[in-house]
C-alpha positions as CSV (number, residue, x, y, z in Angstrom):
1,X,-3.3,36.5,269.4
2,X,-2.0,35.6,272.8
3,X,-3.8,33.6,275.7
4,X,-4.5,35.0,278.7
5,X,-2.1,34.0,281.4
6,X,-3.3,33.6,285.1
7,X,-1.0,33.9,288.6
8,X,-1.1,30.5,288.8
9,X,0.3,29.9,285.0
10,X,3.1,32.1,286.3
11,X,4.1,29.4,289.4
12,X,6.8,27.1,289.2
13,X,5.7,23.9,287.4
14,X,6.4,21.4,290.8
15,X,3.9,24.2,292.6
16,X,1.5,23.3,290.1
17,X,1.1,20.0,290.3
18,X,-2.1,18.4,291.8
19,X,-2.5,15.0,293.5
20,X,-3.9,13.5,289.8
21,X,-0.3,15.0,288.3
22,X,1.3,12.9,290.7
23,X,-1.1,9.8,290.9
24,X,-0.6,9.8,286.8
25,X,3.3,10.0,287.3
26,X,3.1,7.1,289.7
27,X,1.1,5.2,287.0
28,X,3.4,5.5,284.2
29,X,6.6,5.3,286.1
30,X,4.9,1.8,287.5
31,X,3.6,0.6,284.4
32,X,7.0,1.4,282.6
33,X,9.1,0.0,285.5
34,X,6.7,-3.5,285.3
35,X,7.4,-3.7,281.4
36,X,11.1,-3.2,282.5
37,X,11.1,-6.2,284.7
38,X,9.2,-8.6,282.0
39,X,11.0,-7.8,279.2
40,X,14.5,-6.4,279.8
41,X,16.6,-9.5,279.1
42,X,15.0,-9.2,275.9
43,X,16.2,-5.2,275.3
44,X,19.3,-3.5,274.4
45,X,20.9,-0.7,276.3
46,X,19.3,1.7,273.1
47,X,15.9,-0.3,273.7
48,X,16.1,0.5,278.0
49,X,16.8,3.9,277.2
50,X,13.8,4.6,274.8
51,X,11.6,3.1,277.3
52,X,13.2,5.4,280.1
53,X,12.4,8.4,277.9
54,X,9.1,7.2,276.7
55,X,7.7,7.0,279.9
56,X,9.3,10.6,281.1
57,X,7.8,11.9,277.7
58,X,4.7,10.5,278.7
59,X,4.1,12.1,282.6
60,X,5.9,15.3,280.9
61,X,3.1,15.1,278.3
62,X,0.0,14.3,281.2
63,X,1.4,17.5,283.2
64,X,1.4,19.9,280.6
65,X,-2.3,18.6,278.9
66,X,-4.4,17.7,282.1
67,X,-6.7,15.4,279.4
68,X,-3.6,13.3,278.5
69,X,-3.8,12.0,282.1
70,X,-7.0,10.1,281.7
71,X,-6.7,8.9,277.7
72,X,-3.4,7.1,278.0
73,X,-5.1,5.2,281.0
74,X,-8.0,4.5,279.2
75,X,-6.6,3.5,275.9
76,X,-3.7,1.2,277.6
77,X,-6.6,-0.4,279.7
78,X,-8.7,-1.2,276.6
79,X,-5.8,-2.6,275.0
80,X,-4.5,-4.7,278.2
81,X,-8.1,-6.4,278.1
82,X,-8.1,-7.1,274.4
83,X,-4.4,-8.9,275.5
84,X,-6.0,-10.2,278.5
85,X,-8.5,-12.1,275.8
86,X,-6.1,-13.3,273.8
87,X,-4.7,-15.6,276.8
88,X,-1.4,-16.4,274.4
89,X,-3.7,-17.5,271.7
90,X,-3.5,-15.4,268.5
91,X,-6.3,-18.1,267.3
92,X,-8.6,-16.6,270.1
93,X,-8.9,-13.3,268.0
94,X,-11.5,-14.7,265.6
95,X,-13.1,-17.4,268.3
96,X,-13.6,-14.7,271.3
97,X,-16.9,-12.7,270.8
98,X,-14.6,-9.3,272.1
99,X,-11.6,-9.9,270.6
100,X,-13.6,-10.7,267.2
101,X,-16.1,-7.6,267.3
102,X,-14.2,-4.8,269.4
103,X,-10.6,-5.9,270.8
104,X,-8.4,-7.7,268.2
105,X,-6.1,-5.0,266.6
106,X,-8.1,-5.1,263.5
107,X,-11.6,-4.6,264.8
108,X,-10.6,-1.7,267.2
109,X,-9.2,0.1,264.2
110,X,-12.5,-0.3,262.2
111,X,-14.6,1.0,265.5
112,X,-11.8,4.0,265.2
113,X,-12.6,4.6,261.1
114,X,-16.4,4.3,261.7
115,X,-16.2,6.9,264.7
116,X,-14.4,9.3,262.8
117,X,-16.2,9.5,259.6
118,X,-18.8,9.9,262.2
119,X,-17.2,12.5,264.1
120,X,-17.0,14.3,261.1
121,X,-20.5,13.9,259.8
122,X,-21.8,15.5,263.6
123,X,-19.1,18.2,263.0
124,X,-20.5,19.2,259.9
125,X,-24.3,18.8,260.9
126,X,-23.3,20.9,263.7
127,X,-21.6,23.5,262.0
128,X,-24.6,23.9,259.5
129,X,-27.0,24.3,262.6
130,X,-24.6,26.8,264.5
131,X,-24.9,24.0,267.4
132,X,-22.7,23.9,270.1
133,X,-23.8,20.7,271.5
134,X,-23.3,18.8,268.3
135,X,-19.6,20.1,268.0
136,X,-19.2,18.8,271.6
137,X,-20.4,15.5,270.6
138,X,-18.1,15.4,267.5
139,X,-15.2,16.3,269.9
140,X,-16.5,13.2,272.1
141,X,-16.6,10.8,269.4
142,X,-13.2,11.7,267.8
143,X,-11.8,11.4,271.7
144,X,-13.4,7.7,271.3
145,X,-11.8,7.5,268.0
146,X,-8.5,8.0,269.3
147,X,-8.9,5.8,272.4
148,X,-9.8,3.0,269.8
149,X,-7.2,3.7,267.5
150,X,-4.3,4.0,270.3
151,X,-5.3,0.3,272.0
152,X,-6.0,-1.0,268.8
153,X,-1.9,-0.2,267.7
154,X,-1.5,-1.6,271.4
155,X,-2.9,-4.8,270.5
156,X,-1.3,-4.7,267.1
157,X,2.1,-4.8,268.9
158,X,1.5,-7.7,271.3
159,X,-0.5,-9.9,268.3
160,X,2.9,-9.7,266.6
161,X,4.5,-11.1,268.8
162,X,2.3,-13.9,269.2
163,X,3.0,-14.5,265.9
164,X,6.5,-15.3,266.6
165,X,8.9,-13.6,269.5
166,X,11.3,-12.9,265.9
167,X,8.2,-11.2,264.3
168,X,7.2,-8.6,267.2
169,X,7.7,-5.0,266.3
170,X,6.5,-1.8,267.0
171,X,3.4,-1.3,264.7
172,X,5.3,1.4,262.9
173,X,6.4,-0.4,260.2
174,X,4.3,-0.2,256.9
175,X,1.6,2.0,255.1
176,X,-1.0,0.5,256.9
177,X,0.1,0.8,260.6
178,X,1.4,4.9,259.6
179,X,-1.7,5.7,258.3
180,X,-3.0,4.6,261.8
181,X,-0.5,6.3,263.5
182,X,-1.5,9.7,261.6
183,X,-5.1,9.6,262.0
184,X,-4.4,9.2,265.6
185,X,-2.0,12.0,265.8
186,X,-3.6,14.1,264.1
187,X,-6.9,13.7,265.9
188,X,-4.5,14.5,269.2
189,X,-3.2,17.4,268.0
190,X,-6.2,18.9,267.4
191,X,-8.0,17.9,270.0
192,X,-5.5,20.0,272.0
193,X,-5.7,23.3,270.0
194,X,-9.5,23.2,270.1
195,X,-10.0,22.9,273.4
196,X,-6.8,25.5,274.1
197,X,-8.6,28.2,271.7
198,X,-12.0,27.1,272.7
199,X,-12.6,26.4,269.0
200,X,-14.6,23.4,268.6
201,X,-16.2,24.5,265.4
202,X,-13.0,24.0,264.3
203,X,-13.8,20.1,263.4
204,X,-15.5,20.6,260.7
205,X,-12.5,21.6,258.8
206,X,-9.9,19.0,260.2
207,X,-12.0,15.6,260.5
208,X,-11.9,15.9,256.7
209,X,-8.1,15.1,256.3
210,X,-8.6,12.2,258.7
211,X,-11.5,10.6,257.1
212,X,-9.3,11.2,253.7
213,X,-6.9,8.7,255.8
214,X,-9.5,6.2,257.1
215,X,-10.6,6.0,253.7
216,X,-7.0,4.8,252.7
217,X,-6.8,2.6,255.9
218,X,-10.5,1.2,254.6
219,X,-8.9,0.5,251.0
220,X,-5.9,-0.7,251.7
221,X,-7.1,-3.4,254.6
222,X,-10.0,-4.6,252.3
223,X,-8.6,-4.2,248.4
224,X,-4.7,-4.9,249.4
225,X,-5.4,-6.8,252.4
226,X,-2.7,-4.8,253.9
227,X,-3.5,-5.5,257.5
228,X,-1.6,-8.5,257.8
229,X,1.6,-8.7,260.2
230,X,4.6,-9.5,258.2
231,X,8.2,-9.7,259.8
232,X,10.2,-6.4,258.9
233,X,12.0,-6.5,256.7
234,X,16.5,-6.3,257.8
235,X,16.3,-2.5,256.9
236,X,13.8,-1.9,259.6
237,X,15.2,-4.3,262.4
238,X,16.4,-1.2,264.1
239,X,15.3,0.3,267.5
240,X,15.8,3.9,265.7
241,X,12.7,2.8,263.5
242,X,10.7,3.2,267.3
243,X,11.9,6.9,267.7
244,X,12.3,8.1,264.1
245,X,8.6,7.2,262.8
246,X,6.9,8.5,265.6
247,X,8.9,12.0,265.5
248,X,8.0,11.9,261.7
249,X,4.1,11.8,261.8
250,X,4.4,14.1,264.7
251,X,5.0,16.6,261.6
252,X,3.1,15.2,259.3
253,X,0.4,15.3,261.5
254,X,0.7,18.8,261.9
255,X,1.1,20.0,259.0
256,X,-2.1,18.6,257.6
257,X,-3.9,20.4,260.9
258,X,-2.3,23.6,259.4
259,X,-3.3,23.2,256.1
260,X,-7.0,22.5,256.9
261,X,-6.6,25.5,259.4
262,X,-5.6,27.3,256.5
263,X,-8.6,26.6,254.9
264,X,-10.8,27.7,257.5
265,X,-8.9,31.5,257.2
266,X,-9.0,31.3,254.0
267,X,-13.4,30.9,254.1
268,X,-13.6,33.0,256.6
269,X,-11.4,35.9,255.2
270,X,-13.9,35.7,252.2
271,X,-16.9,35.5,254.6
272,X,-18.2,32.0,253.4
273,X,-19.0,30.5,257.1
274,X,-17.9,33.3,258.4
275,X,-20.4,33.3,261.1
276,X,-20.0,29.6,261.7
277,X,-16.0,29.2,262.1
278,X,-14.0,30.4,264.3
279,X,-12.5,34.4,263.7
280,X,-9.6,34.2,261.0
281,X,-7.2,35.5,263.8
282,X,-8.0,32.2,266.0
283,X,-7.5,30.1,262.9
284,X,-4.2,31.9,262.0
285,X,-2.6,31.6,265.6
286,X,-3.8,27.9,265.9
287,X,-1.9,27.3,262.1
288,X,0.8,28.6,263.7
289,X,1.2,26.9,266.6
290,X,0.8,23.7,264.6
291,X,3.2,24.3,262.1
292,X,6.0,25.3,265.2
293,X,5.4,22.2,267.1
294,X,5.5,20.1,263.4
295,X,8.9,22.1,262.2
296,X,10.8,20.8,265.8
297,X,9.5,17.3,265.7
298,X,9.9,17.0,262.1
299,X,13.6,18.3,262.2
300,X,14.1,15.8,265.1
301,X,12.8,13.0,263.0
302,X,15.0,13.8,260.3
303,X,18.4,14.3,262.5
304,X,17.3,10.6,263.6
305,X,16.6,9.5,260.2
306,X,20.1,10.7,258.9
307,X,21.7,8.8,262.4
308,X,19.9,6.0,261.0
309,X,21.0,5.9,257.6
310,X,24.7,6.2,258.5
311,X,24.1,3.3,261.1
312,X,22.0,0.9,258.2
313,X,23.9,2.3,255.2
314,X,27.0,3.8,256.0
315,X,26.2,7.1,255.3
316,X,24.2,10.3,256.6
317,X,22.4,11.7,253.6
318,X,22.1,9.6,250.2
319,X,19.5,12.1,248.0
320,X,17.3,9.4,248.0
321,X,14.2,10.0,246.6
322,X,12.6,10.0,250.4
323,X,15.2,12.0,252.0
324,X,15.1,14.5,249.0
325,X,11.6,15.2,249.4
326,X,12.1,15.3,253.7
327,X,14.2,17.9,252.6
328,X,12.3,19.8,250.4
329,X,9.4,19.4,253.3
330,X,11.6,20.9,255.8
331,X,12.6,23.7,253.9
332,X,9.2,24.5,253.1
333,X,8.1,25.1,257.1
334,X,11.7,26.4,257.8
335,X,10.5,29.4,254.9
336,X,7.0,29.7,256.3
337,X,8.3,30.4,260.0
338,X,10.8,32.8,258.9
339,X,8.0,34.7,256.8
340,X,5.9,35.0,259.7
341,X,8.5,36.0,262.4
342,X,10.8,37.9,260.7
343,X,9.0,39.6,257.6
344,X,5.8,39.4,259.8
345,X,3.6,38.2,257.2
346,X,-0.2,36.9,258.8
347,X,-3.4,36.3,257.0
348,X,-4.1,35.1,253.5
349,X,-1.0,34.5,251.9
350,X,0.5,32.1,255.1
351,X,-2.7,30.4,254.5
352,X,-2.3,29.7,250.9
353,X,1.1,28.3,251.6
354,X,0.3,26.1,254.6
355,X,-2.2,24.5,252.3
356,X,0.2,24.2,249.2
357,X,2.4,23.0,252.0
358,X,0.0,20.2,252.6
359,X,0.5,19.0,248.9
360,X,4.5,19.1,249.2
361,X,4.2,16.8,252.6
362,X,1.4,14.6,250.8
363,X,3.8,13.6,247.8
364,X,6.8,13.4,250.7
365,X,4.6,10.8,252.8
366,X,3.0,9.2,250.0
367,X,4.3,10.1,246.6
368,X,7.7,8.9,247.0
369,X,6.2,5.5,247.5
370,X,3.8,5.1,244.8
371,X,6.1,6.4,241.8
372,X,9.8,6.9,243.0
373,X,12.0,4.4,244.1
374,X,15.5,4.1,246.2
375,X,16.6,2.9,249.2
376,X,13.4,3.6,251.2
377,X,11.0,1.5,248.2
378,X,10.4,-1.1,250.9
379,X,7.4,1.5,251.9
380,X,5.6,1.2,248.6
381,X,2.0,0.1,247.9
Protein backbone atom coordinates (compact mmCIF):
# COMPACT_ATOMS: atom_id res chain seq x y z
CA UNK A 1 0.00 0.00 0.00
CA UNK A 2 1.35 3.36 -0.68
CA UNK A 3 -0.03 6.86 0.62
CA UNK A 4 -1.07 9.29 -1.61
CA UNK A 5 1.45 11.96 -2.16
CA UNK A 6 0.25 15.73 -2.77
CA UNK A 7 2.29 18.70 -4.74
CA UNK A 8 3.06 20.10 -1.71
CA UNK A 9 4.62 16.68 -0.24
CA UNK A 10 6.81 16.96 -3.26
CA UNK A 11 8.32 20.75 -2.16
CA UNK A 12 11.50 21.18 -0.65
CA UNK A 13 11.17 20.70 3.19
CA UNK A 14 12.35 24.68 4.10
CA UNK A 15 9.20 25.53 1.56
CA UNK A 16 7.18 23.61 3.80
CA UNK A 17 7.59 24.97 6.83
CA UNK A 18 4.82 27.09 8.47
CA UNK A 19 5.22 29.85 11.06
CA UNK A 20 4.26 27.01 14.09
CA UNK A 21 7.42 24.83 12.36
CA UNK A 22 9.46 27.73 13.11
CA UNK A 23 7.82 29.17 16.41
CA UNK A 24 8.43 25.19 17.64
CA UNK A 25 12.21 25.41 16.41
CA UNK A 26 12.58 28.68 18.28
CA UNK A 27 11.20 26.96 21.42
CA UNK A 28 13.45 24.08 21.53
CA UNK A 29 16.52 25.68 20.35
CA UNK A 30 15.68 28.34 23.37
CA UNK A 31 14.78 25.88 25.94
CA UNK A 32 17.96 23.77 24.97
CA UNK A 33 20.20 26.82 24.74
CA UNK A 34 18.77 27.93 28.60
CA UNK A 35 19.61 24.26 29.92
CA UNK A 36 23.02 24.99 28.26
CA UNK A 37 23.64 28.04 30.24
CA UNK A 38 22.51 26.50 33.78
CA UNK A 39 24.08 23.48 33.57
CA UNK A 40 27.17 23.33 31.31
CA UNK A 41 29.92 23.66 33.84
CA UNK A 42 28.41 20.61 35.07
CA UNK A 43 28.65 18.63 31.34
CA UNK A 44 31.31 17.00 29.46
CA UNK A 45 32.15 17.78 25.79
CA UNK A 46 30.05 13.99 25.11
CA UNK A 47 27.28 15.51 27.54
CA UNK A 48 27.16 19.18 25.26
CA UNK A 49 26.97 17.27 22.26
CA UNK A 50 24.05 14.92 23.20
CA UNK A 51 22.15 17.94 24.17
CA UNK A 52 23.14 19.70 20.77
CA UNK A 53 21.67 16.61 19.03
CA UNK A 54 18.74 16.05 21.24
CA UNK A 55 17.36 19.30 20.68
CA UNK A 56 18.01 19.06 16.62
CA UNK A 57 16.38 15.50 16.98
CA UNK A 58 13.67 17.07 18.59
CA UNK A 59 12.59 20.26 15.88
CA UNK A 60 13.66 17.41 13.14
CA UNK A 61 11.04 15.28 14.92
CA UNK A 62 8.13 18.41 15.38
CA UNK A 63 8.66 19.13 11.39
CA UNK A 64 8.12 15.86 10.15
CA UNK A 65 4.93 14.93 12.81
CA UNK A 66 3.03 18.34 12.96
CA UNK A 67 1.44 16.75 16.48
CA UNK A 68 4.95 16.44 18.08
CA UNK A 69 4.92 20.24 18.03
CA UNK A 70 2.28 20.70 20.62
CA UNK A 71 2.99 17.36 23.06
CA UNK A 72 6.60 18.02 23.84
CA UNK A 73 5.35 21.60 24.85
CA UNK A 74 2.74 20.30 26.85
CA UNK A 75 4.48 17.54 28.55
CA UNK A 76 7.79 19.76 29.39
CA UNK A 77 5.29 22.43 30.79
CA UNK A 78 3.52 19.90 33.03
CA UNK A 79 6.65 18.70 34.18
CA UNK A 80 8.40 22.29 34.72
CA UNK A 81 5.22 23.04 37.11
CA UNK A 82 5.51 19.80 39.04
CA UNK A 83 9.50 21.17 39.43
CA UNK A 84 8.22 24.55 39.96
CA UNK A 85 6.25 22.79 43.19
CA UNK A 86 8.94 21.21 44.49
CA UNK A 87 10.77 24.75 45.22
CA UNK A 88 14.20 22.56 45.94
CA UNK A 89 12.41 20.52 48.45
CA UNK A 90 12.12 16.83 47.52
CA UNK A 91 10.07 16.72 51.09
CA UNK A 92 7.40 19.02 49.32
CA UNK A 93 6.46 15.90 47.12
CA UNK A 94 4.31 14.30 49.75
CA UNK A 95 3.30 17.83 51.72
CA UNK A 96 2.11 19.77 48.28
CA UNK A 97 -1.60 18.79 47.42
CA UNK A 98 -0.16 18.76 43.31
CA UNK A 99 2.92 17.37 43.68
CA UNK A 100 1.30 14.54 46.11
CA UNK A 101 -1.89 13.78 43.85
CA UNK A 102 -0.78 14.63 40.11
CA UNK A 103 2.89 16.15 39.81
CA UNK A 104 5.55 14.16 41.77
CA UNK A 105 7.17 11.60 39.41
CA UNK A 106 5.41 8.84 40.98
CA UNK A 107 1.82 10.11 40.85
CA UNK A 108 2.05 11.27 37.18
CA UNK A 109 3.04 7.83 36.25
CA UNK A 110 0.02 6.26 38.14
CA UNK A 111 -2.42 9.04 36.30
CA UNK A 112 -0.43 7.58 32.99
CA UNK A 113 -1.24 3.56 34.01
CA UNK A 114 -4.86 4.42 35.03
CA UNK A 115 -5.37 6.31 31.56
CA UNK A 116 -4.12 3.67 29.55
CA UNK A 117 -5.82 0.68 30.95
CA UNK A 118 -8.55 3.15 30.25
CA UNK A 119 -7.62 3.94 26.93
CA UNK A 120 -7.82 0.51 26.29
CA UNK A 121 -11.11 -0.42 27.83
CA UNK A 122 -12.81 2.65 25.37
CA UNK A 123 -10.79 1.06 22.51
CA UNK A 124 -12.32 -2.06 22.99
CA UNK A 125 -15.95 -0.78 23.89
CA UNK A 126 -15.57 1.04 20.85
CA UNK A 127 -14.52 -1.57 18.62
CA UNK A 128 -17.41 -3.91 19.79
CA UNK A 129 -19.96 -0.92 18.94
CA UNK A 130 -18.21 -0.17 15.51
CA UNK A 131 -18.01 3.50 17.09
CA UNK A 132 -15.85 5.95 15.72
CA UNK A 133 -16.23 8.44 18.37
CA UNK A 134 -15.23 6.13 21.15
CA UNK A 135 -11.93 5.16 19.22
CA UNK A 136 -11.33 8.94 19.06
CA UNK A 137 -11.67 9.21 22.64
CA UNK A 138 -9.29 6.19 23.27
CA UNK A 139 -6.75 7.99 20.95
CA UNK A 140 -7.32 11.20 23.35
CA UNK A 141 -6.85 9.48 26.48
CA UNK A 142 -3.66 7.49 25.38
CA UNK A 143 -2.35 11.11 24.06
CA UNK A 144 -3.07 12.12 27.89
CA UNK A 145 -1.36 8.96 28.83
CA UNK A 146 1.75 9.83 27.19
CA UNK A 147 1.74 13.55 28.20
CA UNK A 148 1.61 12.14 31.81
CA UNK A 149 4.03 9.55 31.39
CA UNK A 150 6.76 11.92 29.49
CA UNK A 151 6.57 14.84 32.50
CA UNK A 152 6.32 12.28 34.97
CA UNK A 153 10.11 10.77 33.66
CA UNK A 154 10.70 14.75 33.51
CA UNK A 155 10.15 15.03 37.10
CA UNK A 156 11.75 11.77 37.82
CA UNK A 157 15.09 13.27 36.46
CA UNK A 158 15.04 16.52 38.45
CA UNK A 159 13.79 14.64 41.96
CA UNK A 160 17.03 12.70 41.51
CA UNK A 161 18.91 15.23 41.71
CA UNK A 162 17.43 16.63 44.57
CA UNK A 163 18.30 13.67 46.09
CA UNK A 164 21.89 14.45 45.84
CA UNK A 165 23.73 16.43 42.74
CA UNK A 166 26.01 12.65 42.72
CA UNK A 167 22.59 10.74 42.47
CA UNK A 168 20.91 12.64 39.33
CA UNK A 169 20.58 10.57 36.30
CA UNK A 170 18.62 10.20 33.35
CA UNK A 171 15.56 8.01 34.45
CA UNK A 172 16.87 5.39 32.16
CA UNK A 173 18.42 3.31 34.47
CA UNK A 174 16.39 0.32 35.90
CA UNK A 175 13.32 -1.96 35.18
CA UNK A 176 11.08 0.36 36.48
CA UNK A 177 12.07 3.72 34.72
CA UNK A 178 12.30 1.26 31.06
CA UNK A 179 9.20 -0.03 31.42
CA UNK A 180 8.07 3.67 31.59
CA UNK A 181 10.00 4.50 28.84
CA UNK A 182 8.29 1.70 26.61
CA UNK A 183 4.79 2.24 27.45
CA UNK A 184 5.47 5.74 26.36
CA UNK A 185 7.16 4.87 23.20
CA UNK A 186 5.16 2.61 22.32
CA UNK A 187 1.99 4.62 22.84
CA UNK A 188 4.04 7.38 20.36
CA UNK A 189 4.70 5.18 17.81
CA UNK A 190 1.37 4.19 17.35
CA UNK A 191 -0.22 7.15 17.76
CA UNK A 192 1.70 8.14 14.66
CA UNK A 193 0.75 5.19 12.39
CA UNK A 194 -2.92 5.47 13.30
CA UNK A 195 -3.36 8.77 12.55
CA UNK A 196 -0.96 8.32 9.26
CA UNK A 197 -3.27 5.22 7.95
CA UNK A 198 -6.28 6.73 9.48
CA UNK A 199 -6.62 3.59 11.48
CA UNK A 200 -7.85 4.34 14.86
CA UNK A 201 -9.53 0.98 15.35
CA UNK A 202 -6.30 0.02 15.36
CA UNK A 203 -6.15 0.51 19.40
CA UNK A 204 -7.81 -2.06 20.30
CA UNK A 205 -5.14 -4.39 19.34
CA UNK A 206 -1.99 -2.40 20.62
CA UNK A 207 -3.28 -0.74 24.14
CA UNK A 208 -3.08 -4.43 25.14
CA UNK A 209 0.79 -4.74 25.09
CA UNK A 210 0.87 -1.47 27.02
CA UNK A 211 -1.49 -2.32 29.68
CA UNK A 212 0.62 -5.78 29.81
CA UNK A 213 3.49 -3.12 30.76
CA UNK A 214 1.48 -0.96 33.22
CA UNK A 215 0.59 -4.02 34.81
CA UNK A 216 4.42 -4.74 35.44
CA UNK A 217 5.01 -1.00 36.29
CA UNK A 218 1.82 -1.52 38.86
CA UNK A 219 3.60 -4.70 40.35
CA UNK A 220 6.82 -3.84 40.57
CA UNK A 221 6.16 -0.17 42.29
CA UNK A 222 3.69 -1.73 44.84
CA UNK A 223 5.12 -5.57 45.52
CA UNK A 224 9.00 -4.67 44.84
CA UNK A 225 8.76 -1.14 45.72
CA UNK A 226 10.77 -0.55 42.74
CA UNK A 227 10.11 3.12 42.35
CA UNK A 228 12.67 4.35 44.53
CA UNK A 229 15.73 6.43 43.14
CA UNK A 230 18.92 4.72 43.87
CA UNK A 231 22.41 6.06 42.62
CA UNK A 232 23.61 3.91 39.47
CA UNK A 233 25.43 1.89 39.95
CA UNK A 234 29.70 2.50 38.32
CA UNK A 235 28.59 0.42 35.21
CA UNK A 236 25.94 2.87 34.31
CA UNK A 237 27.87 6.29 35.24
CA UNK A 238 28.18 6.78 31.54
CA UNK A 239 26.66 9.45 29.24
CA UNK A 240 26.42 6.53 26.48
CA UNK A 241 23.66 4.99 28.93
CA UNK A 242 21.57 8.56 27.71
CA UNK A 243 21.81 7.60 23.97
CA UNK A 244 22.04 3.79 23.98
CA UNK A 245 18.66 3.07 26.12
CA UNK A 246 16.66 5.35 24.40
CA UNK A 247 17.75 3.94 20.83
CA UNK A 248 16.99 0.53 22.40
CA UNK A 249 13.28 0.77 23.33
CA UNK A 250 12.88 2.73 20.22
CA UNK A 251 12.96 -1.06 18.87
CA UNK A 252 11.53 -2.57 21.39
CA UNK A 253 8.81 -0.45 21.20
CA UNK A 254 8.32 -1.26 17.70
CA UNK A 255 8.52 -4.47 17.53
CA UNK A 256 5.78 -5.05 20.09
CA UNK A 257 3.49 -2.47 17.69
CA UNK A 258 4.28 -5.13 14.97
CA UNK A 259 3.55 -8.02 16.66
CA UNK A 260 0.09 -6.82 17.94
CA UNK A 261 -0.33 -5.51 14.22
CA UNK A 262 0.26 -8.90 13.31
CA UNK A 263 -2.37 -9.98 15.19
CA UNK A 264 -4.84 -7.82 13.87
CA UNK A 265 -3.87 -9.43 10.07
CA UNK A 266 -3.85 -12.38 11.37
CA UNK A 267 -8.00 -11.95 12.72
CA UNK A 268 -8.83 -10.24 9.97
CA UNK A 269 -7.29 -12.73 7.37
CA UNK A 270 -9.66 -15.31 9.14
CA UNK A 271 -12.57 -12.89 9.15
CA UNK A 272 -12.93 -12.67 13.03
CA UNK A 273 -13.53 -8.69 13.34
CA UNK A 274 -13.13 -8.50 10.07
CA UNK A 275 -15.60 -5.76 9.70
CA UNK A 276 -14.38 -3.98 12.86
CA UNK A 277 -10.38 -3.70 12.09
CA UNK A 278 -8.85 -2.19 9.77
CA UNK A 279 -8.25 -4.17 6.03
CA UNK A 280 -5.37 -6.80 6.47
CA UNK A 281 -3.39 -4.75 3.72
CA UNK A 282 -3.50 -1.51 6.16
CA UNK A 283 -2.33 -3.72 9.06
CA UNK A 284 0.40 -5.34 6.99
CA UNK A 285 1.94 -1.94 5.61
CA UNK A 286 1.67 -0.35 9.15
CA UNK A 287 3.70 -3.81 10.53
CA UNK A 288 6.05 -2.93 8.20
CA UNK A 289 6.75 0.36 8.65
CA UNK A 290 7.14 -0.43 12.35
CA UNK A 291 9.38 -3.14 12.08
CA UNK A 292 11.82 -0.70 9.50
CA UNK A 293 11.92 2.16 11.83
CA UNK A 294 12.64 -0.59 14.92
CA UNK A 295 15.47 -2.51 12.77
CA UNK A 296 17.56 1.12 12.26
CA UNK A 297 17.05 2.27 15.75
CA UNK A 298 17.68 -1.05 17.16
CA UNK A 299 20.91 -1.52 15.13
CA UNK A 300 21.87 1.97 16.26
CA UNK A 301 21.40 1.05 19.89
CA UNK A 302 23.43 -1.84 19.47
CA UNK A 303 26.54 -0.20 17.57
CA UNK A 304 26.36 2.18 20.79
CA UNK A 305 26.00 -0.57 23.14
CA UNK A 306 29.14 -2.36 21.66
CA UNK A 307 31.00 1.46 21.75
CA UNK A 308 30.05 1.17 25.28
CA UNK A 309 31.14 -2.00 26.24
CA UNK A 310 34.70 -1.51 24.84
CA UNK A 311 34.69 1.92 26.66
CA UNK A 312 33.34 0.13 30.36
CA UNK A 313 34.93 -3.22 29.64
CA UNK A 314 37.56 -3.21 27.32
CA UNK A 315 35.99 -4.86 24.71
CA UNK A 316 33.26 -4.62 21.84
CA UNK A 317 31.32 -7.86 22.03
CA UNK A 318 31.62 -10.34 25.20
CA UNK A 319 28.57 -13.04 24.25
CA UNK A 320 27.06 -12.06 27.27
CA UNK A 321 23.94 -13.37 27.89
CA UNK A 322 22.24 -9.73 26.96
CA UNK A 323 24.23 -9.07 23.99
CA UNK A 324 23.66 -12.67 22.75
CA UNK A 325 20.08 -12.41 22.79
CA UNK A 326 20.41 -8.37 21.12
CA UNK A 327 21.85 -10.45 18.69
CA UNK A 328 19.66 -13.05 18.14
CA UNK A 329 16.82 -10.03 18.11
CA UNK A 330 18.54 -8.36 15.38
CA UNK A 331 18.95 -11.13 13.24
CA UNK A 332 15.39 -11.97 13.60
CA UNK A 333 14.09 -8.35 11.98
CA UNK A 334 17.23 -8.30 9.66
CA UNK A 335 15.49 -12.03 8.26
CA UNK A 336 12.02 -10.56 8.28
CA UNK A 337 12.93 -7.44 6.06
CA UNK A 338 14.90 -9.43 3.66
CA UNK A 339 11.74 -11.92 3.33
CA UNK A 340 9.59 -9.20 2.56
CA UNK A 341 11.74 -7.10 0.12
CA UNK A 342 13.59 -9.50 -1.56
CA UNK A 343 11.50 -12.87 -1.56
CA UNK A 344 8.43 -10.60 -1.47
CA UNK A 345 6.62 -12.44 1.01
CA UNK A 346 3.25 -10.35 2.55
CA UNK A 347 0.27 -11.61 4.44
CA UNK A 348 0.04 -14.42 6.96
CA UNK A 349 3.20 -15.93 7.36
CA UNK A 350 5.16 -12.14 8.05
CA UNK A 351 2.42 -11.94 10.51
CA UNK A 352 3.09 -15.11 12.29
CA UNK A 353 6.71 -14.23 12.57
CA UNK A 354 6.40 -10.58 13.70
CA UNK A 355 4.44 -12.08 16.56
CA UNK A 356 6.91 -14.98 17.33
CA UNK A 357 9.19 -12.07 16.91
CA UNK A 358 7.49 -10.41 19.82
CA UNK A 359 8.44 -13.51 22.10
CA UNK A 360 12.27 -13.50 20.96
CA UNK A 361 12.39 -9.50 21.97
CA UNK A 362 10.28 -10.26 25.25
CA UNK A 363 12.93 -12.88 26.56
CA UNK A 364 15.82 -10.23 25.13
CA UNK A 365 14.24 -7.34 27.24
CA UNK A 366 13.16 -9.32 30.11
CA UNK A 367 14.25 -12.89 30.11
CA UNK A 368 17.81 -12.32 30.26
CA UNK A 369 17.20 -10.52 33.49
CA UNK A 370 15.07 -12.80 35.40
CA UNK A 371 17.07 -16.25 34.66
CA UNK A 372 20.52 -15.44 32.97
CA UNK A 373 23.24 -13.72 34.38
CA UNK A 374 26.62 -11.77 33.10
CA UNK A 375 27.83 -8.64 32.93
CA UNK A 376 24.52 -6.80 32.31
CA UNK A 377 22.79 -8.82 35.83
CA UNK A 378 22.70 -5.32 37.34
CA UNK A 379 19.15 -5.12 35.36
CA UNK A 380 17.57 -8.06 37.23
CA UNK A 381 14.40 -8.15 39.28
Amino acid sequence: MELATTRFDRLPLWRRLDRWDWAYALLIAVAAGYAFSLYHHAMDGYEQAILAGSALGLIALGWFWPAWRWFFPLAGGVALLGIQLYQHDLARGQSAFWLKYALSSQSAIMWMCSLFFLATAVYWIGLARRSAQLARMGAGLTWAASVMGLAGLFVRWYESYLIAPDVGHIPVSNLYEVFVLFTLITALMYLYYQAKFAAAQSGALVLPVISAAVGFILWYSFDRQAHGIQPLIPALQSWWMKIHVPANFVGYGAFSLAAMLGIGQLLAQKGWLKDRLPAAEVLDEMMYQAISVGFLFFTIATILGAMWAADAWGGYWSWDPKETWALIVWLNYAAWLHIRLVKGWRGAPLAWWAVIGLAVTSFAFLGVNMFLSGLHSYGGL
